[in-house]
Steps between C-alpha positions, in 0.01 A plus 500: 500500500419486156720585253340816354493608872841492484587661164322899646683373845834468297379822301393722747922430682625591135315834500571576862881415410541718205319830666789443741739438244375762250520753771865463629705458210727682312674506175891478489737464146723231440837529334632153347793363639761508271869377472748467198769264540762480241326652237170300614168722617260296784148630584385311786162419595202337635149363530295355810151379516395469868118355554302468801261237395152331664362205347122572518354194346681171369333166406736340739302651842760480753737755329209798496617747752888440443642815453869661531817736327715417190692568268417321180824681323852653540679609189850669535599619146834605395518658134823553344565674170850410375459772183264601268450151343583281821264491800326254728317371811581283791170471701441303850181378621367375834161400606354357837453209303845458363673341852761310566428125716586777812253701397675785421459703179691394208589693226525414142592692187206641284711676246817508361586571174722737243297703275673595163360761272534548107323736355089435525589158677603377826663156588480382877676194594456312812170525755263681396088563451348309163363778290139320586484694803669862476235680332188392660642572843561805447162624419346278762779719752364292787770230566519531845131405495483232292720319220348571154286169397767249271714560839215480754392158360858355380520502152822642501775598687548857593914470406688233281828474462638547122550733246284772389410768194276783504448801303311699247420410222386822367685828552253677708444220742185408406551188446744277694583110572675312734602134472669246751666174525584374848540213713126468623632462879387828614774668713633186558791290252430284201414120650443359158575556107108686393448872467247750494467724230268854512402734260259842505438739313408857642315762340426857625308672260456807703589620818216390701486181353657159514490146297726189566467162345718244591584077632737283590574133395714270750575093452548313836647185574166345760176425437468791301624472163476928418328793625358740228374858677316795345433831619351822440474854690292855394596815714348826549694756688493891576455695783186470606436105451696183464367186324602151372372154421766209458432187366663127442457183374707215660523146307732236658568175286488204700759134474169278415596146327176456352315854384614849502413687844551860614370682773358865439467839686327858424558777662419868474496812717360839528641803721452858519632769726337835534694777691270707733735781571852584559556214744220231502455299223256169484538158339275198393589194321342161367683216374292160409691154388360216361687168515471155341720283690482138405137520351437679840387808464483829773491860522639745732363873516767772716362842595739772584370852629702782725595847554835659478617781709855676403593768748823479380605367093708163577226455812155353467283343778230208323178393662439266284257168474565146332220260427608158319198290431569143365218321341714176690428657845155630649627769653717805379828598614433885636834636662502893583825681510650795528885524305747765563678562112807685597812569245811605616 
């Protein structure tokens, strides 16, 4: 069956799906869970993204048609606040990727830091997300969809272990920063003597608007000899539309005995959301990346598009479909989903 075939097969099951859905639910209110413990106030919490996922077309032929449930992640969250100045976050993550040789799902830690607060500026030590990422994923508001693009394709980790500032920079919060230096290992411990260090600056020059400018600069101890990372984000945001378009420039510096070599990578993104009433809300997105590998060069295009239905705030049931087109492969990558978003 061809793949467009297919795609208003896979359509026409979402839309039968949700009239059920939409029909029989109900909202309920959630009370966090609390505890205080010598002094010591806990909220806990969580976040699952479940997917039921179809792979509709795939330049590899024999895996069209494969289809099945998932969970792509599991965060339990405990935040503590030790006083007004002291808080913090111990986070756990699990994926049905992240198995141990038995199979079984393993665990790891996503975030744990302290969080110390002086006036306009907070310190966090320990695990923790570079500022690169914070504020462009929270306009996109989509995560359970999609990583925004520097994640999607790599450039950086999502967490890094170190030490980290942010704060404003003018009184009214209009215009912030946030630097890091960490160990470059992700989540995992420092396995040699180079660092990464970030910087961004925010700006939010009115309510509905949002600027960040910002990179990163790491040495390594391979056949790279540093990494040098730029990026850039625009956000529009009120209640009746959200927008952004993130952008980066990626320049590794290669070990080369005889010339200077690097290899090279664009990037940039567009998204928008658009609610259509009190519980449905749509959302499109386009991301293109060009790459110069080793005087090799490719592009990849990745298409995004869904609907979101909330019958209940910290519930949300995503049709949603992925193309990834690869000028390497002659055929796309089409996968059709539906994800459960549920926080708890």
């Amino acid at each position: 069956m061809p793949y467009y075939l297919k795609i208003c097969f896979f359509a026409g099951l979402w839309m039968v799906s949700f009239f059920l859905v939409s029909t029989s639910a109900s909202a309920q209110d959630r009370e966090p869970v609390l505890a205080k413990t010598a002094g010591t106030t806990i909220q806990l919490s969580g976040t699952a993204y479940l997917d039921y996922s179809y792979l509709l077309a795939s330049p590899i032929p024999d895996t069209e048609g494969e289809n099945g449930f998932g969970y792509r992640r599991l965060y339990l969250t405990s935040d503590f606040a030790l006083s007004g100045s002291f808080s913090g976050r111990a986070r756990f993550e699990a994926n049905d990727g992240s198995t141990t040789a038995q199979g079984r799902p393993a665990p790891f830690v996503k975030d744990l830091y302290l969080r110390w607060r002086r006036g306009n500026h907070d310190f966090y030590f320990g695990i923790s997300s570079p500022p690169s990422f914070t504020v462009a994923e929270g306009v996109w508001g989509y995560r359970s969809l999609e990583k925004t693009i520097m994640d999607r394709t790599k450039i950086l980790s999502s967490r890094d272990f170190g030490v980290t500032a942010r704060g404003k920079l003018r009184e009214d919060g209009s215009l912030r920063y946030g630097v890091m230096l960490a160990n470059n290992s992700g989540v995992g411990g420092e396995d040699d003597k180079y660092k990464r260090v970030y910087g961004q600056l925010e700006l939010y020059p009115s309510e509905a608007l949002t600027f960040t400018l910002g990179g990163d600069f790491a040495d390594y101890n391979d056949e790279r000899d540093h990494v040098l990372n730029v990026n850039a984000f625009a956000g529009f945001e009120n209640a009746s539309f959200r927008a952004g378009i993130e952008g980066y420039l990626s320049q590794i510096s290669l070990m080369d005995d005889t010339a200077d070599a690097s290899d090279e990578q664009f990037g940039i993104s567009f998204f928008a959301a658009v609610p259509l009433n009190s519980t449905w809300e749509a959302v499109g997105r386009f991301d293109q990346v060009e790459r110069d590998f080793a005087g090799v060069s490719t592009s990849e295009s990745f298409f995004l598009a869904g609907v979101a239905y909330a019958p209940h705030e910290q519930v949300r049931f995503i049709p949603n479909l992925l193309v990834l087109s690869d000028s390497v492969e002659e055929d796309p990558l089409i996968t059709g989903r539906v994800t459960l978003h549920i926080d708890f």
